[in-house]
N, C-alpha and C positions, 0 to 999 in steps of 0.2 A: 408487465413484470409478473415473475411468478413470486409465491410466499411457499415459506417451509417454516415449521413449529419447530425450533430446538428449545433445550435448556435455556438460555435467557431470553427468550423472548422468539416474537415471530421476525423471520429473516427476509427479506426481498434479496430478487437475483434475478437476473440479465440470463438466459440462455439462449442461445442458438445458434446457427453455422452448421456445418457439413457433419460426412458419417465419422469423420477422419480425428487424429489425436485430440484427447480434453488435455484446452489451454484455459487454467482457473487466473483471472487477474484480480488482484486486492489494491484498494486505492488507500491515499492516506490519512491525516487526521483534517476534519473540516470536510469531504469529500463525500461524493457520492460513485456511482457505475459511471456517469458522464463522463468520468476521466479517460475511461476507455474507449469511448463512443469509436474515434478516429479510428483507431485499431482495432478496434471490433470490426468495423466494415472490410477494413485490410484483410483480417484472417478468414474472417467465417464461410467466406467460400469454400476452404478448403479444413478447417478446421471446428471442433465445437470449442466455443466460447462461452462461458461462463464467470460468470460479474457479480455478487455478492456484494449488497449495502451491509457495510460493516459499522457497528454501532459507534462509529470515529466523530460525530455530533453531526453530520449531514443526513443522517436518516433522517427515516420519517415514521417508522413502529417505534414506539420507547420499547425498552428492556424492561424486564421484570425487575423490582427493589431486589431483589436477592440474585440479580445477575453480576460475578465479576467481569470488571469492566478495565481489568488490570491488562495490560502489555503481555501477559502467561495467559489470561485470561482468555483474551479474544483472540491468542494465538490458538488457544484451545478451542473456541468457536470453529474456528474453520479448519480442524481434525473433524471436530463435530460435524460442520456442513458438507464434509467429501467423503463421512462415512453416509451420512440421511443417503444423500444421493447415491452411495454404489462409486464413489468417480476412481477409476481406476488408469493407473498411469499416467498422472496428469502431468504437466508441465506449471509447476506454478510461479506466477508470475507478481513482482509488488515491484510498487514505486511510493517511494517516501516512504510512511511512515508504516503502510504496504511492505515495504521492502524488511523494513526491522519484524514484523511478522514473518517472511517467508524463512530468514537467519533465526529466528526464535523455532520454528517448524524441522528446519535442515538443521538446527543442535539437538532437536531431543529425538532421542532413539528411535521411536513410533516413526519411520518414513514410508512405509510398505506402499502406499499410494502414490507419491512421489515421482515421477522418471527424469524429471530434471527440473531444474529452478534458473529465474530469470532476474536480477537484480538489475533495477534502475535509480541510479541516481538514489542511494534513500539513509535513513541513519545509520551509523554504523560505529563499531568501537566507543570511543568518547565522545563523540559527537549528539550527546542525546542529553537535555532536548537538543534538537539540530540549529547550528545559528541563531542569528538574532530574531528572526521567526519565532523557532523552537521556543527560545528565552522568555521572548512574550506573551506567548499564552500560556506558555505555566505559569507567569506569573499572575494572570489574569483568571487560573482556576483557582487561587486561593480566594476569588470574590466570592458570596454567595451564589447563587442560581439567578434572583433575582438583577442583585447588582453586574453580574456577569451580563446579562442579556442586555441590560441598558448600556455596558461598554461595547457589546459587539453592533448596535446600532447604527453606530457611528459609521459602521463598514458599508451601510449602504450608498455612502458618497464613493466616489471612485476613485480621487484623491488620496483616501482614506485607503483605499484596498490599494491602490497600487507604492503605498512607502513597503520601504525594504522591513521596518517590524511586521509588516502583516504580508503581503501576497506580491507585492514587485520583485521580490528576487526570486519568486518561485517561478512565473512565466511571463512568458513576454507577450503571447496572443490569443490567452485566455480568460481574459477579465470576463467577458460574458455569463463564463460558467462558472468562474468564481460567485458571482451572484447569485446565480442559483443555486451553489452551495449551501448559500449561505439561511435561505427562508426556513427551511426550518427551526434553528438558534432563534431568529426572527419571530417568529409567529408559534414555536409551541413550545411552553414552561416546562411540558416532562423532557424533551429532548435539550433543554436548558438545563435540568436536573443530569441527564446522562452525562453530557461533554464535561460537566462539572466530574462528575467522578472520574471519567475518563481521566484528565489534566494531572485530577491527585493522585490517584493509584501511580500512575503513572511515574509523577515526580516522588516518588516516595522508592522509587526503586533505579538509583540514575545509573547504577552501574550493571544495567542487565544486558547491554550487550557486549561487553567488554567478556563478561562471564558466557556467553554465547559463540563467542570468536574463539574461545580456545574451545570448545567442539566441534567448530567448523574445519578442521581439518582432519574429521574422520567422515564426511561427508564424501561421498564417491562417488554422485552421480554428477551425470553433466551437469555444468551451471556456466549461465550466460550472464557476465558481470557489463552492463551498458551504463554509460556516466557520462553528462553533460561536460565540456570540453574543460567550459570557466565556469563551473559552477559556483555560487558564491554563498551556499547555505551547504552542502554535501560538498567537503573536500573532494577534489580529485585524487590526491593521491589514498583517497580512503578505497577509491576503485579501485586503484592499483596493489592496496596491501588487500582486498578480497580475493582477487583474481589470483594472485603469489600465494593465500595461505590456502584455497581450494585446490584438492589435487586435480580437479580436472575440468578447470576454469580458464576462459577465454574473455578478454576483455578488447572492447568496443569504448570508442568515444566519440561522443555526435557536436557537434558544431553548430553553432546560431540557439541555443536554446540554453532553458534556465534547469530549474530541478526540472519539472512537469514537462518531460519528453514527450508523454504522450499528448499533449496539448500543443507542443511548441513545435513536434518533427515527429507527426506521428506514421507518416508513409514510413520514415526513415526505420522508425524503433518498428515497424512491423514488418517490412522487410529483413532484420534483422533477427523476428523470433520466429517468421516464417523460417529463414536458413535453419536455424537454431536444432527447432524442434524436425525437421526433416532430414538433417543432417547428424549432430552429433546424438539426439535424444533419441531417435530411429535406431542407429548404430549400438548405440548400448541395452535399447530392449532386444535387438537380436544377437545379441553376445548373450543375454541372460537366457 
């Protein structure tokens, strides 16, 4: 893993892959780079890959006390992390909570790095927090720090992680790495400290993507909207009103999996941002 020093703190990040388009992917809340392992291997023959642990309570650096750790916040982080780097014409990519970041990035004016965005499966409109997932852990960031870590305990039974409140409706054949998600909540009190503010900032502002969605239609770069068929935590038809209110949005729906496409179908969804980015993202930088 590599690290970079920004404003809140020190950042880890996944690079590497080919001399060819930067494809940046941002994973959700609870998560680490892992999510993208599958697709990482899919692309980077032909593409650079870059994976950013995002301070969503799976890291493993705490934030600085005076880091915001707000939903504006950490979308701002990673304006921050594609300026550090130079990354220029990226294709950026979220799922989940990932995805409500990339919508927070493609509404605010600043896109200039930008060449096209990848939506899978992730918050959107009213859906925030997302399902009964969503519901549960905010409700579980009004615990202390302390008491918070003693309820997420419980998740190291598998029972426990696979009910639909916590990780069974996200994926269907990824519990392994749900676990390792999970060890740091587990074993370190500052990053117990972080996810706690993350939770509250967070639910302290539920209608930020609602206000986000009517910016989204002055967005004009290509965008690839992908959504789990029967998802049961990300409506479907929330993909459908993405894909209709982007001027220049194409939607996909994949079959046999839960939210966490990249986990569930991830040949599938990289096959997909393979076409993506060499097709309509190619096409629109040489019209520019």
């Amino acid at each position: 893993m590599n690290e970079i020093e920004l404003s809140a703190g020190v950042i880890e990040y996944e690079d590497r892959g080919g001399p060819g388009p930067t494809v940046v992917l941002l994973h959700g809340l609870l998560m680490d780079e892992t999510l993208w392992t599958a697709v990482v291997d899919e692309l980077a023959p032909r593409f650079r890959c870059v994976v950013p642990v995002l301070p969503l309570g799976a890291h493993r650096k705490a934030m600085s006390p005076e880091a915001d750790l707000s939903p504006l916040g950490i979308a701002a982080l990673v304006a921050e992390f594609l300026d550090a780097l130079d990354l220029r014409d990226v294709t950026l990519v979220g799922n989940d909570t990932g995805g409500m970041l990339v919508q927070l990035l493609m509404a605010d004016g600043s896109r200039e790095r930008i060449a096209g965005a990848v939506l899978v499966s992730c918050d959107a409109f009213d859906n925030f927090p997302p399902g009964l997932t969503g519901r549960t852990l905010f409700l579980t960031g009004k615990l202390s720090p302390a008491l918070f870590g003693m309820f997420m305990q419980q998740m190291r039974l598998k029972p426990a992680r696979r009910m639909p409140l916590s990780f069974g409706w996200l994926t269907k054949r990824g519990d392994a790495t749900v676990k390792r998600w999970l060890r740091p909540i587990w074993r370190q009190p500052e990053i117990r400290r972080d996810t706690v503010r993350v939770l509250r900032t967070a639910a302290a502002d539920p209608h930020i993507l609602t206000a986000a969605a009517e910016k989204l239609p002055s967005f004009d770069r290509p965008t690839l909207v992908v959504w789990a068929q029967n998802d049961r935590v990300m409506p479907p038809e929330h993909g459908r009103r993405l894909a209709d209110l982007l001027p220049a949005a194409r939607l996909v729906e994949i079959g046999d999996t839960y939210t966490l496409i990249p986990l569930d179908q991830p040949t599938r969804l990289a096959t997909e941002i393979r076409s993506f980015v060499a097709g309509e993202v190619k096409a629109a930088r040489a019209r520019h």
